[in-house]
PAPA-329077 format. One line per field, with one value per residue (C-alpha): x, y, z; chain. Coordinates in steps of 0.5 Angstrom, whole numbers, plus 2048, in hexadecimal, padded with zeros to 3 digits. Layout:
u <- X_...
v <- Y_...
w <- Z_...
ch <- A_...
This chain:
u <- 81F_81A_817_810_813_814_810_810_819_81B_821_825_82B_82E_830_836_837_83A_834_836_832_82C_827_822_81C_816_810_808_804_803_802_809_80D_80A_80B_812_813_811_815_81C_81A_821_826_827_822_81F_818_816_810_811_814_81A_81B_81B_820_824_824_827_82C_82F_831_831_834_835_831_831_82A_824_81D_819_812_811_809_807_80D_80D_813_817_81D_81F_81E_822_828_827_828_82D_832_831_832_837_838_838_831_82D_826_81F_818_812_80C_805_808_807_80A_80F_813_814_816_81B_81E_81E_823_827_829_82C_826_826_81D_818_811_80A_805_802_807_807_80B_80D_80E_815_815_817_819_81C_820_825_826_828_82B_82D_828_822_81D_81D_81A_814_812_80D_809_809_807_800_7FA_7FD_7FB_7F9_7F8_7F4_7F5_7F1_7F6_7EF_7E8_7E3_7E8_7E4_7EA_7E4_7E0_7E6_7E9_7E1_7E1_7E8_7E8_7E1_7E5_7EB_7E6_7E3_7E9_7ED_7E7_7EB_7E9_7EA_7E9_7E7_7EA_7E7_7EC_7E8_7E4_7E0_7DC_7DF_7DB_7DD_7D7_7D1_7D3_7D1_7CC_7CE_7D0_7D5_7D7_7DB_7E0_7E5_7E7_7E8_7EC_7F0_7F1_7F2_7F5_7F5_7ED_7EE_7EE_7EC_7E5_7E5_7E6_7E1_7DB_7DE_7DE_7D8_7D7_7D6_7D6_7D8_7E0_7E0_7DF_7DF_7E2_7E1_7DE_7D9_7DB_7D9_7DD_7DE_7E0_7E7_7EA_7F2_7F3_7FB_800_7FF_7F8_7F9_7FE_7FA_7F3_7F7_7FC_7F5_7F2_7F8_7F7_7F0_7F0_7F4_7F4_7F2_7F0_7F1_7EC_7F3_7F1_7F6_7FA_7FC_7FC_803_7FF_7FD_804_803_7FF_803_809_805_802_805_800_7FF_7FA_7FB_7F4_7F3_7EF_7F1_7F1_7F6_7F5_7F5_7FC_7FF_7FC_7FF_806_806_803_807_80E_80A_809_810_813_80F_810_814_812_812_80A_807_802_7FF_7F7_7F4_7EC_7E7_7ED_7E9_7E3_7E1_7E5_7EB_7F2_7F6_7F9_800_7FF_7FE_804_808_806_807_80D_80B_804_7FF_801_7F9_7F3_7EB_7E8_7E1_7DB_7D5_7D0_7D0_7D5_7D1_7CB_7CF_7D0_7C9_7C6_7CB_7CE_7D5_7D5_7D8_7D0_7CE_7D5_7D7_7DC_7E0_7E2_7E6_7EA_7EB_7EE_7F5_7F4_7F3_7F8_7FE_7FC_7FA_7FE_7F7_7F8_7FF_800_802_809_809_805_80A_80F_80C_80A_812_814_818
v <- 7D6_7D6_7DC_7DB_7DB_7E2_7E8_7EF_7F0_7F6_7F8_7FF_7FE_7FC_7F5_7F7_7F9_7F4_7EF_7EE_7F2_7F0_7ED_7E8_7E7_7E0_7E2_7DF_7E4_7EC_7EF_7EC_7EE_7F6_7F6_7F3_7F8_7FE_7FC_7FA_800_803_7FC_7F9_7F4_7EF_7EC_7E4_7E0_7D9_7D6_7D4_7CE_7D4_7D7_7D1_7D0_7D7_7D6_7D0_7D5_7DC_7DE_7E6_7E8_7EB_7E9_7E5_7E5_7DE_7DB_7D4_7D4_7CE_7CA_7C3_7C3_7CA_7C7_7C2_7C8_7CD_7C8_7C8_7CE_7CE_7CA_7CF_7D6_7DA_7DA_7E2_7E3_7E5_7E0_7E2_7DF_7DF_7DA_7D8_7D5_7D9_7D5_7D8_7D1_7D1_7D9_7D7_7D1_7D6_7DA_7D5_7D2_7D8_7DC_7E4_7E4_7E1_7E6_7E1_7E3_7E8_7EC_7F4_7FA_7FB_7F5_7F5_7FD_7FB_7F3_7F1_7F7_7F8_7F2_7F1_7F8_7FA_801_803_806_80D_811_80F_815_81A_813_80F_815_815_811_80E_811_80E_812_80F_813_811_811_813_815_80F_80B_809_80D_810_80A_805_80C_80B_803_803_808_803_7FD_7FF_801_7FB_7F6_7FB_7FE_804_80B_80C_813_815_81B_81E_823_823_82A_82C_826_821_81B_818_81B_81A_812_812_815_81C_823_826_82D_832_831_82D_833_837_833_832_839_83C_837_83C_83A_834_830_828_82B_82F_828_824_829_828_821_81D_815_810_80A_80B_809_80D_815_819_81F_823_828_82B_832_835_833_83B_83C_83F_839_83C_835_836_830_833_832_82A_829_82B_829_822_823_824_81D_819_81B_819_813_80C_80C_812_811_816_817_81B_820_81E_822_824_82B_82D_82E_827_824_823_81E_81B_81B_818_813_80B_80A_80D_808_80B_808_808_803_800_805_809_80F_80B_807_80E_813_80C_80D_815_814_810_814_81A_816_814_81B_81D_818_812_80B_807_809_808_802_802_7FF_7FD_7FE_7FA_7F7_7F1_7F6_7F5_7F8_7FA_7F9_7F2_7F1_7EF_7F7_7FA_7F6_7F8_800_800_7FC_7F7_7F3_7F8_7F8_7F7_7F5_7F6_7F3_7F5_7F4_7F6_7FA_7FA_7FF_804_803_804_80B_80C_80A_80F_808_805_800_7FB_7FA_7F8_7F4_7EF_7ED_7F4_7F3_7EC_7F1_7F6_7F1_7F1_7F8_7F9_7F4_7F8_7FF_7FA_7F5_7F2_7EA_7EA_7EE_7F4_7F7_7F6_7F0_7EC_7EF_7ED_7E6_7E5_7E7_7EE
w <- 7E2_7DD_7DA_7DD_7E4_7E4_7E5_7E7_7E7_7EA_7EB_7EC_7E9_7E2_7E1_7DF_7E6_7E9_7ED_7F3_7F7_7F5_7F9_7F6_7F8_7F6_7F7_7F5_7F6_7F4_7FB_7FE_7F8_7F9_800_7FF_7F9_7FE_803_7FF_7FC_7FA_7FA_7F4_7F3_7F0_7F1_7ED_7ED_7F1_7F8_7FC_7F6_7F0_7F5_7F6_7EE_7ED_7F2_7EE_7E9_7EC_7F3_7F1_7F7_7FE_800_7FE_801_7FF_800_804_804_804_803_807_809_80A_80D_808_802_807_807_7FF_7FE_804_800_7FA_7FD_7FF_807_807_803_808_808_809_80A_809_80A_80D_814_81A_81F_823_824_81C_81B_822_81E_818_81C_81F_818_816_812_812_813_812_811_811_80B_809_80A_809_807_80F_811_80B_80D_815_815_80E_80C_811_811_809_808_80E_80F_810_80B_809_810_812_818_814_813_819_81D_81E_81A_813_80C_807_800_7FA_7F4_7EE_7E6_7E2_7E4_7E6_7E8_7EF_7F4_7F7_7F8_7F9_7FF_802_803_804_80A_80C_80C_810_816_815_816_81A_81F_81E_81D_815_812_80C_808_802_800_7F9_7FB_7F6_7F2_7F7_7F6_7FE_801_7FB_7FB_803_802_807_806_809_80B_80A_810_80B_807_80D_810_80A_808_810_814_81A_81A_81A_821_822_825_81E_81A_81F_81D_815_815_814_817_812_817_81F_81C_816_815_80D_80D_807_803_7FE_7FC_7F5_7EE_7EE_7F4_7F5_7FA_7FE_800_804_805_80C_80D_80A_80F_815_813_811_818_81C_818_81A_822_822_81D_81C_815_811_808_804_7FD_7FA_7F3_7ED_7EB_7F1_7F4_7F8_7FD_7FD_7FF_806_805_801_805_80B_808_809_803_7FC_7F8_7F1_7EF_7E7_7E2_7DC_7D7_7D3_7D7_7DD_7DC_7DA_7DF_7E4_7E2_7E3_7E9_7ED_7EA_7EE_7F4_7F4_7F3_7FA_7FD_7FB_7F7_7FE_7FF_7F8_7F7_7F0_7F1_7EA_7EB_7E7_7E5_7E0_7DE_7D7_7D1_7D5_7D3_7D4_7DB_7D7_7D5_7DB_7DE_7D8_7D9_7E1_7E1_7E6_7E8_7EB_7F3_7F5_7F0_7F0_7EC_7E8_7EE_7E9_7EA_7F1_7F1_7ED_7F0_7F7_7F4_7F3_7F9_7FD_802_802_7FD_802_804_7FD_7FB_7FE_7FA_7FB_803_800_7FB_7FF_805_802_802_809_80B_807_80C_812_812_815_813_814_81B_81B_81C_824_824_820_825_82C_828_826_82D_82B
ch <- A_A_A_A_A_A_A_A_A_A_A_A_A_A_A_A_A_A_A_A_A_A_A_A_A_A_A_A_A_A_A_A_A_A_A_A_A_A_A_A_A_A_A_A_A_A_A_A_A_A_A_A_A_A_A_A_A_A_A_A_A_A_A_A_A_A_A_A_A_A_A_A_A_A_A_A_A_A_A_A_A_A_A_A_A_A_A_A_A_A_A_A_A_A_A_A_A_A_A_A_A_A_A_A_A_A_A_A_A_A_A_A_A_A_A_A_A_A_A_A_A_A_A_A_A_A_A_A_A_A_A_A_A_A_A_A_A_A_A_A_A_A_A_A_A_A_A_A_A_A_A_A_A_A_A_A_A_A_A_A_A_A_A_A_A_A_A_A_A_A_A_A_A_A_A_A_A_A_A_A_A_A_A_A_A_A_A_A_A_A_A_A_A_A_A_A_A_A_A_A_A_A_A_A_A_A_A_A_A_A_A_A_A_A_A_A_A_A_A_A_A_A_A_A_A_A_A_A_A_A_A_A_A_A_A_A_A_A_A_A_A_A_A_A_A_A_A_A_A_A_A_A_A_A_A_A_A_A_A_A_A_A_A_A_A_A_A_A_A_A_A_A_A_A_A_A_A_A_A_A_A_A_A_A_A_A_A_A_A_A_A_A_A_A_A_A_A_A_A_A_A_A_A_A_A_A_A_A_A_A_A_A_A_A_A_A_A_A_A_A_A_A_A_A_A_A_A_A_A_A_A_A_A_A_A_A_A_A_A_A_A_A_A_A_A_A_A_A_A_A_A_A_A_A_A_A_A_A_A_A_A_A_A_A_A_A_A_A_A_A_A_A_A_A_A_A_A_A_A_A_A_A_A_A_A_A_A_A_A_A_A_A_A_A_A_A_A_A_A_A_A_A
């Protein structure tokens, strides 16, 4: 394969140990290679740039693996390309597809020609965690119970100041109200000089903090009189205590207060100060995702590598998704370098929208009124929580008739 072909190869253990374990995967965009990469999380994996024809090639030369995982979007005539690869591959490598075609009759003829599964795009981390993974390996990922009860968590956390957590965490929260017509929460736990609440243009009480510090206080009427609507979908919850104030903040009251949100709302956003006070972890350890969101800047790419080593050490690597803010803004490093620092494409990418952002800020609304552009970026996004656009996970099941 030429050199070009590749990106982004991962793989968990030496080569100098023998291969055949491996599980190879060609894929043409970034979010497939992330959701595959999380959800293999843990195998001794490899993830290309190309298509069943580049797996094809490999497979004339090198036959050293257990699984492979290979893209057919977009290709004329699948058929023919499977029997291609058929003649080349060992008949105990366990295949699997991906691919724009969503009719049933194609994934049943899938099945009857001996596949292992077929995942229409875009996929995400939960459809490889619950259809792609017991397949190829034989077991499921690390347990799941803490975060499938309840609403799902996701948690941004910023790798350097003025890198838009907060802004990507308010419109964020907006957008997967607005394609899931779900009840969205959005918590600040920046408690004192947290800028959720200024960049909506409201004030909120004290509530927050008692909750945090005695749990015992708290109750869903207690976090119904805190939270603030935004829209009739969305609630901010936060707080604006004074820079010398003296905060007692509990992992016991993170874990109520983030139990209390889960029980009301189907999808609860967490702005989440770095670095990380122990009595953050709770949400760490609920959250089915961690942006860690960074610029490209010096500080940005080293503050990004320690903070998804300390996402990972609370709570394993499976859920870290890194997202490249103002990616092509003037004067930042070259794409090659971050790659290169990170290890890996960025999982999730926004480019520089202007001033608009700003002036969002200022005006004290969400920028997605302002910026039309941002609702396009923050899309795959949504889809990789949601899986909205690529069914979720017991829609795909009723579809394939399990």
């Amino acid at each position: 394969m030429s050199v070009n072909m590749a990106v982004m190869e991962q793989t968990t253990e030496p080569t100098s140990v023998s291969t055949r374990n491996r599980i190879v995967c060609f894929v043409n965009d970034e979010l497939s290679a992330a959701a595959l990469r999380k959800g293999l999380d843990g195998s001794n994996l490899v993830i290309r740039r190309g298509t069943i024809r580049h797996a094809t090639r490999m497979l004339e030369t090198d036959t050293e693996l257990s699984g492979l995982v290979t893209d057919i979007s977009g290709v004329d005539d699948p058929f023919t390309e499977l029997e291609r690869l058929a003649s080349v591959c060992p008949p105990d490598v366990k295949v699997a597809l991906i691919g724009d075609n969503r009719e049933i009759t194609f994934y049943r003829e899938l099945m009857e020609i001996g596949l292992t599964e077929y995942l229409p795009t875009p996929i995400t981390r939960d459809m490889v965690l619950d259809q792609l993974r017991p397949k190829l390996l034989g077991d499921t990922a690390p347990t799941q119970s803490d975060r499938d009860r309840g609403g799902h968590v996701v948690s941004i956390c910023g790798a350097q100041g003025g890198a838009g957590a907060t802004s990507v965490a308010i419109n964020l929260a907006l957008q997967l109200a607005e394609t899931t017509k779900a009840k969205v929460a959005l918590l600040d736990l920046h408690l004192q000089g947290g800028e959720t609440a200024v960049m909506l243009g409201v004030r909120p009480g004290p509530g927050l903090r008692i909750a945090l510090e005695n749990p015992m206080r708290a109750d869903t009427l207690f976090l119904e009189r805190a939270a603030i609507e935004v829209n009739d979908r969305v609630c901010l919850i936060s707080g604006d205590e004074d820079l010398d104030a003296k905060l007692d903040i509990t992992e016991a009251g993170v874990r109520h207060v983030l139990g209390l949100l889960r029980q009301r709302f189907n999808y609860v956003v967490v702005d989440v100060p770095v670095p990380f006070p122990a009595s953050i972890y709770p949400v760490i350890q609920m959250s089915r995702h961690v942006l860690v969101l960074l610029e490209a800047e010096v500080t940005g790419l080293r503050n990004a590598h320690a903070l998804r080593n300390a996402v990972t050490n609370i709570a394993g690597k499976d859920r870290v998704f890194t997202l490249l803010n103002r990616a092509d803004r003037a004067g930042g490093l070259p794409r090659a370098t971050i790659v290169k620092a990170l290890g890996a494409e960025p999982d999730m990418v926004i480019p520089d929208l202007g001033k608009g952002m700003t002036q969002a800020v200022n005006l004290g609304v969400p920028a997605l009124k302002h910026v039309s552009k941002l609702r396009r970026h923050l899309a795959p996004i949504v889809r990789e929580i949601t899986g909205v656009g690529s069914m979720k996970k017991a829609g795909w099941k009723r579809w394939l008739g399990l």
